[in-house]
N, C-alpha and C positions, 0 to 999 in steps of 0.2 A: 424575560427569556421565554421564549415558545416550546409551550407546555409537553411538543411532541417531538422535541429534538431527539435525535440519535433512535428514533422508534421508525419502522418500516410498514406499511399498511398497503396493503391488496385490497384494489377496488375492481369488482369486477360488474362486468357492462358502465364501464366507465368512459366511452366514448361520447355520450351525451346526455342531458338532461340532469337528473339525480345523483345518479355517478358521478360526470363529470363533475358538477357543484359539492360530492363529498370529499374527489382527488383535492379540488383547490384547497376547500378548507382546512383539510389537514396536514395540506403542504404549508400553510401558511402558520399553523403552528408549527412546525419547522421538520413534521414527518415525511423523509422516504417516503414515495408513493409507486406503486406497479398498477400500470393500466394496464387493463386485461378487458377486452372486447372482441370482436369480431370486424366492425371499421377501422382497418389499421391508419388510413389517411385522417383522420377523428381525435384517434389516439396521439398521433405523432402531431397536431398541431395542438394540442393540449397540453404534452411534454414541454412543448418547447416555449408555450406562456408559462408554463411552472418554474422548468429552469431557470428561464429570463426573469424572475425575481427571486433568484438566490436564496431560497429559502430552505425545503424542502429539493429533495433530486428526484426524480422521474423517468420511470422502465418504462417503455411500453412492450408488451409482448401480445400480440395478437393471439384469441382464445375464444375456442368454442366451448362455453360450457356445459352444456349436453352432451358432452365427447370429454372422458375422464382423463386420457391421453394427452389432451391440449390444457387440463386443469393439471395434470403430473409435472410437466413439460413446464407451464408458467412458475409454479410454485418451486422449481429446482431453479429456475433461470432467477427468479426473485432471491432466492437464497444465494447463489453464488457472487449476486452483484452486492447484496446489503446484509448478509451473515446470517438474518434468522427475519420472520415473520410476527412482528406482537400484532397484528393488527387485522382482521380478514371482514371484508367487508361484501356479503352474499351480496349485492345489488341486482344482479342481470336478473331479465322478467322479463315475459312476453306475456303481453293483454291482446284474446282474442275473443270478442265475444260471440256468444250466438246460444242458442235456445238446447238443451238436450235433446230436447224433440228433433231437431234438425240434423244429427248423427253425423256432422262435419269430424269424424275421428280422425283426420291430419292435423286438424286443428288441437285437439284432444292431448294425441302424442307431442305436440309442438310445447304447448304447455305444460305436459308432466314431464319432458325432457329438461327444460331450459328453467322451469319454476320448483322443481321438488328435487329429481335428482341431480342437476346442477347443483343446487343447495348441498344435498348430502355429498359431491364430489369434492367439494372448494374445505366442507369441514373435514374429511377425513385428508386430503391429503395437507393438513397444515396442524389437525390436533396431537399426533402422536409427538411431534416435536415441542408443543406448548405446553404437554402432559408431561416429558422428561423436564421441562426447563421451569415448573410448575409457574407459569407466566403466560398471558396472550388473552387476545378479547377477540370475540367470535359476535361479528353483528349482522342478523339475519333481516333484509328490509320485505318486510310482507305489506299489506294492504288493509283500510276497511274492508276491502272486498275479503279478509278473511275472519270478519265480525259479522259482516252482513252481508245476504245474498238476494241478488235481486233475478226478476226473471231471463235475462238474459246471461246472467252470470254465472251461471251455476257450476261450471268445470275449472271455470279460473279461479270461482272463491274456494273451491274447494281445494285447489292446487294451495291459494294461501292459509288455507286454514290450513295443511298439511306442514305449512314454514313455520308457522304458530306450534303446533305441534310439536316441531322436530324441537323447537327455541324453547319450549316450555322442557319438554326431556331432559334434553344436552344441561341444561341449566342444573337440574336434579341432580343429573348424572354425575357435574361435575361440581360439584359441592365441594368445598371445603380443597381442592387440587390447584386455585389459583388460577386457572385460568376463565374467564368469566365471559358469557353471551347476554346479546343485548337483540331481541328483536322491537324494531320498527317499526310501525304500521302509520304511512300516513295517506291523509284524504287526498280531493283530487288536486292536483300539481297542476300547474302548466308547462307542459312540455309539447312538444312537438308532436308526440306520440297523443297526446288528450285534448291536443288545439280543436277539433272537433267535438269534443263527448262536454268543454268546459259550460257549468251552467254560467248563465245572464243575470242571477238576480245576488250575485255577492261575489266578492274579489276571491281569486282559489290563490293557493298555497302558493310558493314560489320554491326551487327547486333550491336555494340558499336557507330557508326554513328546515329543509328535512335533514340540509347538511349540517346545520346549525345542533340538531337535536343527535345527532354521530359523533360532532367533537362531544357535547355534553358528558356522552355516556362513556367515552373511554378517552377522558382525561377527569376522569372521579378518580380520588384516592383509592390504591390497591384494596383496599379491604372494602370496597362499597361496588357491588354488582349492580347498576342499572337493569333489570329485567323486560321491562318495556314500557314503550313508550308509542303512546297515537298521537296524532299531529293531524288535528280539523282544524278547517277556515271557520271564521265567527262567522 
């Protein structure tokens, strides 16, 4: 029987890449999934490979997450179609790199927007109800880039060392109330977005790897919090 029957999970930036690879998999254990991005056309043909193997069912609700309103909006539309939320999965990120010196600040606000308080919008509007129902897993996906900073990085690792942060908190915070967070941190992927930056001298991660290591953490047994988890290529 699949591990995640009758459970509901919110992936958000889930139109491609790591997302997408986390909707499948956990539709394949047999969870409810809400895709929640900004590419509605993405979305909606990702629904309709999930539905077509009967496994899991599949929302998509189109969503900015920088914008708390379209994160209020998704998580009410989520609940009215599948009853409640165990599942929320921070995914959405924007990687922009470029040097501090350079003072590119659109760049700046683009990634505290979509990287930090995206983060903080997606938990607040989904923990007060997992805090009444003392149940739900809260999975924040950050980066090495928020272990280690390189010269070019510096506004994005710090955006994820602030996911690290918030996942280290929330965890504390929420001790002992059931509901339990997992953050994330994996190397470089290949995705469409890093088919550029991928090095040449070793095979990178595959975006089936980082989904692999999301079912892990919340289909553990209730009393077992995964806390975190990095995920490098040998």
């Amino acid at each position: 029987m699949p591990k995640l029957k009758g459970k509901t999970a919110v992936i958000t930036g889930a139109s491609s890449g790591i997302g997408a690879a986390i909707a499948q998999h956990l539709a394949e254990e047999g969870a409810n999934v809400v895709l929640a991005a900004r590419r509605k056309e993405r979305l909606d043909a990702l629904a309709a490979e999930i539905n077509g193997n009967k496994k899991g069912q599949a929302l998509v609700v189109e969503t900015d997450v920088a914008k708390k309103a379209d994160i209020d909006n998704m998580t009410q539309k989520a609940v009215e179609a599948f009853g409640t939320i165990d599942i929320f999965v921070n995914n959405a990120g924007v990687v922009l790199n470029g040097a501090i010196r350079e003072g590119e600040v659109e760049k700046w606000d683009q990634m505290i927007d979509v990287n930090v308080k995206g983060v903080l919008y997606g938990i607040n509007a989904v923990l007060p109800d997992m805090l009444k129902r003392s149940s739900g897993h809260i999975v924040n996906t950050d980066s090495v880039s928020g272990h280690e900073v390189t010269k070019t990085s510096g506004v994005y690792s710090a955006t994820k060392y602030a996911v690290r942060a918030i996942s280290m908190g929330l965890e504390k915070e929420l001790a002992r109330t059931g509901v339990r967070v997992t953050n994330i941190s994996p190397g470089m992927v290949e995705t469409e977005r890093n088919s550029e930056r991928l090095p040449n001298n070793r095979k990178p991660l595959q975006t089936d790897d980082i989904a692999r290591a999301v079912v892990y953490a919340v289909t553990q047994p209730e009393h077992v919090n995964v806390n975190e988890i990095t995920v490098r290529p040998v």
